[in-house]
N, C-alpha and C positions, 0 to 999 in steps of 0.2 A: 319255646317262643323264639322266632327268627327277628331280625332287627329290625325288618319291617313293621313288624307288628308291633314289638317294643314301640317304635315311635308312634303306629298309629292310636295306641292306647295311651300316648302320655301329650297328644295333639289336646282332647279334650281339655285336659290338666293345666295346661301351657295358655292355650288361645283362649279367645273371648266365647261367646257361649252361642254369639251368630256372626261366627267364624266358618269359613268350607271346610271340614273336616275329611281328611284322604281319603278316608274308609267310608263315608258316606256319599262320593262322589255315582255321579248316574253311570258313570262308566263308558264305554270304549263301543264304537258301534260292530267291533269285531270281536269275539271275546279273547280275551289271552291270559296265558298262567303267570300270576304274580311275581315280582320280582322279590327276593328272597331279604337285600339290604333296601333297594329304594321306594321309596312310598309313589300311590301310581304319581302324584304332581311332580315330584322329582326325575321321573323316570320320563314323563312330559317334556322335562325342561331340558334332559341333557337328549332327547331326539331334536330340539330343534336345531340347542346348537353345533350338534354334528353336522346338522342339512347343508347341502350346497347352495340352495336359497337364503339362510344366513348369510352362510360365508360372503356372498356375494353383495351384499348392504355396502362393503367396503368398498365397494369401487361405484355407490347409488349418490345421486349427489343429495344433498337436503337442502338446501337452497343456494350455495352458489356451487359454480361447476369448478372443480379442484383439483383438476389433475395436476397438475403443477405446484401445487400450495397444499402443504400436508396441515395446515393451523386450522385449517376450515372442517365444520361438520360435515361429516357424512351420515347416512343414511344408520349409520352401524354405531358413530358416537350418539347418536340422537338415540338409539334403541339403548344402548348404555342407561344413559344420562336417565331415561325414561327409570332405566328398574331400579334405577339407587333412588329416585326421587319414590317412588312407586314403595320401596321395601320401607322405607324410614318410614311415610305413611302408615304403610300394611302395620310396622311393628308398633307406632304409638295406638292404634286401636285395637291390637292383638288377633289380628287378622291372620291368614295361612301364607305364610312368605313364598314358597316354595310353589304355591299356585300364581300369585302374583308374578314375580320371576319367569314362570312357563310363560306367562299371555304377556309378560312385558317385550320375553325377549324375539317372542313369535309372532307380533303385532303387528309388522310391518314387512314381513318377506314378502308379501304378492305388491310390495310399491314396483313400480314403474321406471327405468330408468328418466334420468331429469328430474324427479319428485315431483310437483304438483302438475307443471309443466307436459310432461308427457303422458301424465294421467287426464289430462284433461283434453288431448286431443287421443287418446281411445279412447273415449267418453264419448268423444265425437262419431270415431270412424266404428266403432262396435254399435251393431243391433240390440238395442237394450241395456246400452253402455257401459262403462265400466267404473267401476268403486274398490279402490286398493284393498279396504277391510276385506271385501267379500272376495276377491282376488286374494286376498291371503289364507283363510278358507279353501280356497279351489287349489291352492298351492298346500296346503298342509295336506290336504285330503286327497289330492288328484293328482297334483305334479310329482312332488315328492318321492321318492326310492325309498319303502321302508324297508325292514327286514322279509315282509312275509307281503311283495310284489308294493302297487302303487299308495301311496297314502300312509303316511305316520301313525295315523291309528292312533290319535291324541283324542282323551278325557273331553266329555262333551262339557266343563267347566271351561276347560282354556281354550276350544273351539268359540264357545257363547261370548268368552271375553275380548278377542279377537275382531269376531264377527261386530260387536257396539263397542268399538271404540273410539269410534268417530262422533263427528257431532261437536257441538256448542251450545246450541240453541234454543233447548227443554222440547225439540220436536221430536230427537231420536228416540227409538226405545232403548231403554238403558238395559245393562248387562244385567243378567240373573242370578248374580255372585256379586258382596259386597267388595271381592277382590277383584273382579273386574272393571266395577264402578270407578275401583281407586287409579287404574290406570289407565282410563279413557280421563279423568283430571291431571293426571302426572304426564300424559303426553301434552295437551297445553302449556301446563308449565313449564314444561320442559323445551317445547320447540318457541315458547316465544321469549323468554329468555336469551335462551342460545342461539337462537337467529336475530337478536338484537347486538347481542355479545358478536357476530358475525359479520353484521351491518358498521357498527363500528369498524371491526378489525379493514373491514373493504375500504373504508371512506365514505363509504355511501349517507352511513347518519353520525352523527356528535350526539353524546350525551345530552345536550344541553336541548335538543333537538326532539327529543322524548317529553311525551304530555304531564306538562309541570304537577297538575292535580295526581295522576297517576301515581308519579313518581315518590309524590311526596307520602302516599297512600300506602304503597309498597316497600320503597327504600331508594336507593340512590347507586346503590350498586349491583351487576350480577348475584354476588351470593346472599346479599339483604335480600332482594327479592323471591327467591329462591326459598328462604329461610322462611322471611314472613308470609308465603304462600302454605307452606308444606305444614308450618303452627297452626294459623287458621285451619284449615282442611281436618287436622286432627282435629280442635277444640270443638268448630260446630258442627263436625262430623259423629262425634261423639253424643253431644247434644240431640240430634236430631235421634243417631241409633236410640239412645235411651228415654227418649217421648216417644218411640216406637214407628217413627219415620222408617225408619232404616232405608237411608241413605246419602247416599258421599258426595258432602256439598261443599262450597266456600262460602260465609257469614256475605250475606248480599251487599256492603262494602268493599270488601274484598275482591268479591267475584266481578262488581261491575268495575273497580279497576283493572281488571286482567280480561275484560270484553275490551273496554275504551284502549288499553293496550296493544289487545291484538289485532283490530280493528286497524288501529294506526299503520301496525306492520304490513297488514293487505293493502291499503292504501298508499303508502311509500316504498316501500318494500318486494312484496309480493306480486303486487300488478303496478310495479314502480317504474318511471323512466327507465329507471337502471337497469332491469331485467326484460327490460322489454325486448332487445336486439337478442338477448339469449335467447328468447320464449320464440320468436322469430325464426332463427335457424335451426331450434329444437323440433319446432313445428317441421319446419318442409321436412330435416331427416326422417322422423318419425310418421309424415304421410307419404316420403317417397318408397320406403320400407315397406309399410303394410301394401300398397300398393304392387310392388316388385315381387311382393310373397304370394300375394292375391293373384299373380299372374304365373309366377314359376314357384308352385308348393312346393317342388320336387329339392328345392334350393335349401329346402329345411333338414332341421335332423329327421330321422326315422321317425319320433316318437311323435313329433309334432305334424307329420304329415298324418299319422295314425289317429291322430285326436280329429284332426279334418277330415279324414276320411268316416269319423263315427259321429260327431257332432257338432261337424260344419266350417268351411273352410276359415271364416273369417274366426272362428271361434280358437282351432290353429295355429292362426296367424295372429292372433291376442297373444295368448300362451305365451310364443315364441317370442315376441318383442317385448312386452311386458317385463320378461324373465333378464332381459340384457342388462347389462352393465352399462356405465356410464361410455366404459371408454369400448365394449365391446362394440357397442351399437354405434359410436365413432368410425370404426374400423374397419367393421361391416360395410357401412354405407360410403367409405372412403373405395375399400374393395372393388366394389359394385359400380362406383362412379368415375374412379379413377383408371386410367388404360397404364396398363403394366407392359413396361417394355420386352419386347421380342428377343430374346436372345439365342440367335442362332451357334 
């Protein structure tokens, strides 16, 4: 017996009894020969984070732009923050860590440079518009450099979990893995937290400035809140698995402070005075961009004019910008607009 399977026969033993067990995953839409030490969810999680769609989180903003200011989240702490909130969860209910971890930390590759900001005007300028989960999907499957040509070739568990992790609202369809459920809740708490903890560090909010009821509901500081989210979540998430709900809730106190919460932060925050002047100049870069692409494809890499040339220019030219970096898509469009001196 190889170490793989040592662990996949001691999965049952360890986890709870509707836990995703490795060995019973639906599997890989390509088939491949097992890995000898890694179980496939592991072997999931260290493809993402080799990918260069990873790598690149570090330079994605998550809500304020930072190039200059290393305090500030980025797109890559926020994916962090997500799996440590996410795995504490997964382990008080005896869940599969190793899958959770995979869709935690491959959750958000297909964001957008700008984070909501730039997703929301290709949303605009794309036919049929655009939604970063499902862009992260097209990026795990399509973008991506595997070993064996385009596509990672990831476990259709950490594709599904991926694909529903968005949402708030009881309208999305929820993940088909109760490790996916847990990190479509751990990205919430995770981003409104820490873009409050960021609102702060800006000036933009005080403490005191935060919905007193909320507060008082939660805690009064980043890690109380944090704490008293991730306890709840386990307790009546627990509750609920064993009346045979099975599913990954917050006790409806809890949860409606963490709506009236976040709620606050789209309101001040998100579509706040404050960010408006960003959203502003993010916008024109990002439609004078697709615009310039839409006119000279030829200005792209190879591979993106090749996705245009089989499934449609402006489809391409998503691809391509989507994919950018905060500061690449700056530089680009500095490039393109600014006249570079002659030097004879």
């Amino acid at each position: 017996m190889n170490i793989r399977e040592t662990q996949e026969r001691r999965e049952p033993e360890i986890l709870a009894p509707y836990a995703c067990f490795s060995a019973e995953s639906r599997g890989r839409d390509r088939a491949e020969k097992k890995c000898l030490i890694r179980t496939e969810f592991q072997r999931d999680r260290d493809r993402v984070v080799h990918s260069k769609a990873f790598r690149r989180l570090k330079h994605k903003t998550q809500v304020y732009i930072s190039q200059d200011n290393d305090h500030y989240r980025t797109r890559l702490t926020h994916t962090l923050e997500v799996s440590q909130i996410a795995r504490t969860i997964g382990s008080g209910l005896g869940l599969n860590n190793d899958l959770i971890e995979a869709i935690a930390l491959a959750h958000d590759v297909g964001h957008t440079p700008f984070s909501h900001s730039g997703e929301e005007v290709l949303n605009e300028l794309m036919p049929g518009g655009f939604r970063h989960n499902q862009n992260s999907v097209r990026v795990l499957t399509m973008i991506e450099e595997g070993s064996a040509g385009r596509g990672l070739n990831l476990t259709w568990e950490v594709l599904d979990g991926v694909l529903y992790h968005s949402g708030f609202d009881g309208r999305d369809r929820e993940a088909g893995t109760l490790e996916g459920q847990v990190i479509k809740l751990s990205d919430k708490i995770a981003y409104v937290q820490h873009d409050i903890d960021d609102s702060i560090r800006a000036g933009i909010l005080k403490p005191s400035d935060l919905p007193k009821e909320c507060i008082k509901t939660l805690g009064s500081t980043h890690s109380k809140r944090i704490s008293t989210l991730v306890t709840d979540a386990i307790e009546h998430s627990s509750v609920l698995i064993n009346n045979g709900t099975g599913i990954i809730k917050l006790s409806p106190g809890i949860e409606q402070a963490l709506v009236e919460l976040r709620n606050f932060m789209f309101e001040n925050v998100y579509f706040g005075a404050a960010c408006k002047a960003e959203r502003e100049g993010i916008r024109h870069m990002i439609e004078f961009l697709f615009a310039y692409y839409m006119k000279n494809p030829d200005k792209m890499p190879d591979f993106y004019q090749e996705t245009a040339a089989d499934e449609g220019l402006e489809r391409g030219v998503c691809d391509y910008i989507s994919g950018m970096t905060d500061n690449y898509c700056i530089n680009t469009f500095k490039s393109i607009t600014i006249p570079r001196p002659f030097n004879i």
